[in-house]
N, C-alpha and C positions, 0 to 999 in steps of 0.2 A: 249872784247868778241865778236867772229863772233855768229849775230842772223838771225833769218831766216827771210823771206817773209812769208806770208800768203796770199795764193788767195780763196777767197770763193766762193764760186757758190751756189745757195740757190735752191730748189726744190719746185715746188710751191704744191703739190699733196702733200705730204709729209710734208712739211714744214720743212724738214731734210737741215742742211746745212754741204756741203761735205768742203772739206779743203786742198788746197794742200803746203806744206810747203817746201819750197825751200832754199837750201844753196848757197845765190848769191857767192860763193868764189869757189864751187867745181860743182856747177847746178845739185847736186844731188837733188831729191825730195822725202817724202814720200806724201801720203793721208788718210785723217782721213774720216772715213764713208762714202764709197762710196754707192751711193745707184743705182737701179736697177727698172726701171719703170715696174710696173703692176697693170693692169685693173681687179680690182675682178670681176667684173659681165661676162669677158669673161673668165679669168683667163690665158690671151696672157701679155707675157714679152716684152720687150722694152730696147734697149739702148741708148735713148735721151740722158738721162744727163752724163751720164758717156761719152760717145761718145765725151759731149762738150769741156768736162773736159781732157781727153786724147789731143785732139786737141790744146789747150792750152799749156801741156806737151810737146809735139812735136815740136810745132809753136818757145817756148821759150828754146828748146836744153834742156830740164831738163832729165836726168834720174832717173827712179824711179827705188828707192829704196826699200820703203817701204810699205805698207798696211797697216793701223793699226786698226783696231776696237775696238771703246771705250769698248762696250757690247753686249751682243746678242740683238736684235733690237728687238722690236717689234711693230713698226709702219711703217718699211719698209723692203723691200729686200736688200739685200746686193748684190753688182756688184764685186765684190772683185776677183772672179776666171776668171771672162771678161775679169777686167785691167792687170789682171796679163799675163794672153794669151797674149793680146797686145801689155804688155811692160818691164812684168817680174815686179820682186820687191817681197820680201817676206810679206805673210798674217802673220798678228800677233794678238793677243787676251792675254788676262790674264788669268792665268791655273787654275783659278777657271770655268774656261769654262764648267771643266770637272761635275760637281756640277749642273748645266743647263742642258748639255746633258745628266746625269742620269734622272733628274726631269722629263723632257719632252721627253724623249726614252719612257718613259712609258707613257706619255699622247698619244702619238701619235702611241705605240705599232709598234716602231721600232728595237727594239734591235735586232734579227736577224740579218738583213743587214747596222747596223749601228754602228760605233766602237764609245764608248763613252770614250775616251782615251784622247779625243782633238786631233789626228793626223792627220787631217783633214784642221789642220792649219799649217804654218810651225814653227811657232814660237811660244812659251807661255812665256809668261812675269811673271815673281815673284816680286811682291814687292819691289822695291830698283833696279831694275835691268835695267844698263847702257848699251846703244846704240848709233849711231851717224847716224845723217842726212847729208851725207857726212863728213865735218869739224866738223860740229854742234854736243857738247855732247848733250844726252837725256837721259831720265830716264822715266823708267814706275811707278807709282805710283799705287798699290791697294788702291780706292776710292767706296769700295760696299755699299750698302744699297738699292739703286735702284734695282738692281742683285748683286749677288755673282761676279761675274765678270768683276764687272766694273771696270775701269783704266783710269787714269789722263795721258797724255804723256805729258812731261814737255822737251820741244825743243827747247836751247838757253833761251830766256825769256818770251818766253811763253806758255801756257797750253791748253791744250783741253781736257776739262772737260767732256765730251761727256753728257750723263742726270745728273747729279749728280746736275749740278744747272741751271737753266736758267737765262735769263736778269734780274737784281735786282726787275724792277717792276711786273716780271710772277712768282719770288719764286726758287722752288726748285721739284727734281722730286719726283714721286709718290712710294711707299713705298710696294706696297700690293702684286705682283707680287712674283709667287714663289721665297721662300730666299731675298726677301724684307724684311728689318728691318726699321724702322725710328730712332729706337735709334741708330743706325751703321750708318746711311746716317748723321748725326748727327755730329759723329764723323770723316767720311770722309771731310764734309766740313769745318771741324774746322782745319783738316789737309791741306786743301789751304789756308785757312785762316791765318796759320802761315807763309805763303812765302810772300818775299816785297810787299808790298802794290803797288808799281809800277809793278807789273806783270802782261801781258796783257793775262786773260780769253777769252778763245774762246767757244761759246756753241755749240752745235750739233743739237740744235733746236729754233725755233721762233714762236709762237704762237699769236704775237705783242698782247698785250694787252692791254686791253679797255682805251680808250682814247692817246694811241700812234698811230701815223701814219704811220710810215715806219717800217718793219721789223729791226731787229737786231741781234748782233749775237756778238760784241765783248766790255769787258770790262775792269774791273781789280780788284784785289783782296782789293785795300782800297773802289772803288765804292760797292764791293758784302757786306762786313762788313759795312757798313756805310748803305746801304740801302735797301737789300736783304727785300723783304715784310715778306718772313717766315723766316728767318735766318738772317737776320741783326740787327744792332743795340744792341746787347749787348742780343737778344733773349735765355734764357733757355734751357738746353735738355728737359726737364721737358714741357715746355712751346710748343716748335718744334713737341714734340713727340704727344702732343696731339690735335695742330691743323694739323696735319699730318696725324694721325690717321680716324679723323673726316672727313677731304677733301676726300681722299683715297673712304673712302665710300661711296660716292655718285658717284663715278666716273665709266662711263662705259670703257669697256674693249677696245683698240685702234680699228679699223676698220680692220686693217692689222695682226692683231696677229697671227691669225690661221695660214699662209701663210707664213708669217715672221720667225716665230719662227722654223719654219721646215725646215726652208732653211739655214736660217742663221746659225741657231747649226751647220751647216754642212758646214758652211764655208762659204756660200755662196753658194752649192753646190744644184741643183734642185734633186731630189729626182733618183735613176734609173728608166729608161724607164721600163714598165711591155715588158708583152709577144706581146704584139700588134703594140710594138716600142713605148707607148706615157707614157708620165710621168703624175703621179699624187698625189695632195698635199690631205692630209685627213681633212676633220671636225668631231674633235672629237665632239657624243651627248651627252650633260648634263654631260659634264664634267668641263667646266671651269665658 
């Protein structure tokens, strides 16, 4: 079996880690979660990391492919319509997308000028549905519970899991977010959990947890079973669901949501300039 490369780049604002996965056989590449730098307090965009990560692409002859976004973010921006500018590659998401961008058209009382169809993206991924990273078969996995929308890509032999779980000692993601389930997130990870225990996990984020020193980001599915703090070890739906439930609640809202969420639904797309030429993202009050 031809398998890929992975190069990660980690974001240190974010703690997002982007992904770029390469077919050393055909140097085709796609990228998982590309992120898009911004300063709330001015509310000015940036293309550091994405910039460093193109560079890289370029430097090593890869052509990109693909774009993938595990789910709609909400703790960063999505750079996804930048790299594409710069190097083409088709945007893709899971077409539960469309279930998100109802949800938050109306939080953000967009629907007007906003089509909630997903055509925004170029591609929508169903459940079981097969792709190639040049040579490389892949597959998109429906893994929700964190959103509606979230998605496994599964590239040669290995996965990016995007939130659905993190490093065995950080657990797994948070549940509460519109069309959050715990008992679904539940069953998504039990659906990795059936693939060889040799298969190398990728996360989408690092939060390095107390008493580890170095960030991290890559595992495998007999280390998440074996030691997963909230899901490993033989853990309960029962069990999961209600320390899940518990965590969840004390948890405050990401830094980046507002921001996040209004963009990314849209592809990664900044909102249309008004009448004045300047763009701008809404805070909804006492709504979330």
């Amino acid at each position: 079996m031809n398998n890929p490369e992975v190069h990660s780049f980690f974001d240190t604002h974010t703690y997002t880690i982007t992904h770029v996965v390469a077919d050393p056989q055909s140097k085709a590449c796609a990228v998982v979660d590309p992120v898009l730098n911004y300063e709330p307090n001015s509310g000015r965009t940036a293309t550091r990391s994405i910039d460093d990560i193109i560079d890289f692409i370029v430097e090593n002859g890869f052509t990109l492919e693909w774009i993938l976004e595990t789910h709609i973010h909400a703790d960063h921006l999505s750079s996804a319509p930048y790299l594409k500018e710069q190097l083409g590659g088709k945007i893709a998401i899971g077409n539960n997308v469309r279930q998100v961008q109802e949800t938050f058209s109306d939080a953000f009382n967009v629907k007007v000028d906003f089509a909630r169809d997903g055509s925004d993206f170029d591609q929508l991924f169903t459940d079981g549905d097969n792709f190639r990273v040049g040579t490389i078969m892949a597959q998109a996995v429906h893994t929700p519970g964190h959103t509606p929308a979230c998605m496994t890509y599964m590239i040669g032999d290995v996965c990016f899991v995007g939130d659905t779980l993190f490093m065995p000692d950080f657990g797994s993601a948070r549940c509460d977010f519109p069309g959050g389930d715990a008992d679904t997130l539940y069953d998504s990870i039990q659906k990795i959990f059936s693939l060889p225990d040799e298969t190398r996990l990728f996360m989408c984020h690092d939060y390095k947890a107390p008493g580890r020193e170095k960030y991290q980001w890559e595992t495998t599915v007999g280390e998440q079973k074996r030691s997963n703090i909230h899901v490993g070890g033989g853990i309960s739906k029962e069990e999961f669901v209600a320390m899940r439930s518990a965590r969840d609640a004390q948890l405050k809202l990401p830094q980046l949501i507002l921001p996040s969420v209004q963009v990314n639904m849209r592809a990664g797309q900044l909102p249309k300039p008004e009448s004045n030429g300047k763009r701008y993202l809404k805070i909804p009050v006492d709504v979330f």
